[in-house]
N, C-alpha and C positions, 0 to 999 in steps of 0.2 A: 529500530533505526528511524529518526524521523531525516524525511528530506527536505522537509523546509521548500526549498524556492531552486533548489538542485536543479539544471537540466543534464539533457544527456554527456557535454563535455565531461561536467562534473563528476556525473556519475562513472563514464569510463575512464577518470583519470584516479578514482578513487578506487574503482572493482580494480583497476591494473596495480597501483602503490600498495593500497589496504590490506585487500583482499576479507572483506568482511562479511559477518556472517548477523542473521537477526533471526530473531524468531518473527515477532513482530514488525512489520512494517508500514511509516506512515506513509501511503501514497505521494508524491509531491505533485504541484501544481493542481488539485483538486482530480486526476484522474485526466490531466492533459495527455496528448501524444508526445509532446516533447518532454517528458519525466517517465522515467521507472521504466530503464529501458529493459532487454532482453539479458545483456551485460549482467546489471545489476539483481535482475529477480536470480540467475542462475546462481551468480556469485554467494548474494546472501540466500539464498535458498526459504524465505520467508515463509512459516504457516500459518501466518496471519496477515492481513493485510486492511490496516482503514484506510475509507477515502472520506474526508470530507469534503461534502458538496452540498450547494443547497438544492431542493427540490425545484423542476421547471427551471433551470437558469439558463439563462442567451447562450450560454458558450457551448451547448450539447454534451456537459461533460456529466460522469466522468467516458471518456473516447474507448468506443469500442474495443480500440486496438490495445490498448492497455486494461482492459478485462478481462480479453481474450490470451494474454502474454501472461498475466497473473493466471489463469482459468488454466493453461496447459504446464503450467509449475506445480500444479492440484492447491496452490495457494486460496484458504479460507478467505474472503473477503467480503467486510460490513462496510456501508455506504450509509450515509447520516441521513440522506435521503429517503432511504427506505425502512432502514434499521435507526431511526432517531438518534440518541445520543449512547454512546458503545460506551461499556468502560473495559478496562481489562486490568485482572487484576494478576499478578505476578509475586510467585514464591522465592524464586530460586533455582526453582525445579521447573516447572512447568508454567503457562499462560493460559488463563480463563477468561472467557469473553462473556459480558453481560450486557441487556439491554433491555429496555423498558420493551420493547416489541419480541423480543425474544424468551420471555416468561410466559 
């Protein structure tokens, strides 16, 4: 599921219509508080999860509170930041996660 620029309206009026599920999912707002709310990680039940962000940036992201809400879903999650660039590669079946920092 990528969220793009999603905030929480968004998100709760899609967990309530949808009802969607992801394996994968892309963080929205780089890891802001107002994205990827508690709605939506329970909804889509995600066991992955990137965030892209760049290292050091002004805005203190990605926000604790959405680490910690991802972290008690047991949601997997890579940050560009620390884990450079993630790819993930997809069968069908299952979702593999690779990184140049993770080899």
């Amino acid at each position: 599921m990528l969220e793009g620029d999603a905030q929480k309206r968004t998100e709760r009026y899609v967990c309530a219509h949808e009802h969607p599920k992801a394996t994968l999912l892309k963080v929205g707002h780089h890891g802001s508080a107002n994205a990827t709310t508690e709605e939506l990680i329970d909804g889509t039940r995600p066991e992955f999860a990137i965030i892209s962000v760049g290292s050091w940036n002004s805005f203190g992201l990605p926000r604790y509170e959405t680490l910690a809400r991802l972290a008690a879903a047991g949601t997997r999650v890579y940050r560009t930041n620390l884990d450079g660039a993630v790819s993930f590669y997809l069968d069908g079946r299952s979702v593999t996660a690779a990184s140049a920092n993770l080899q």
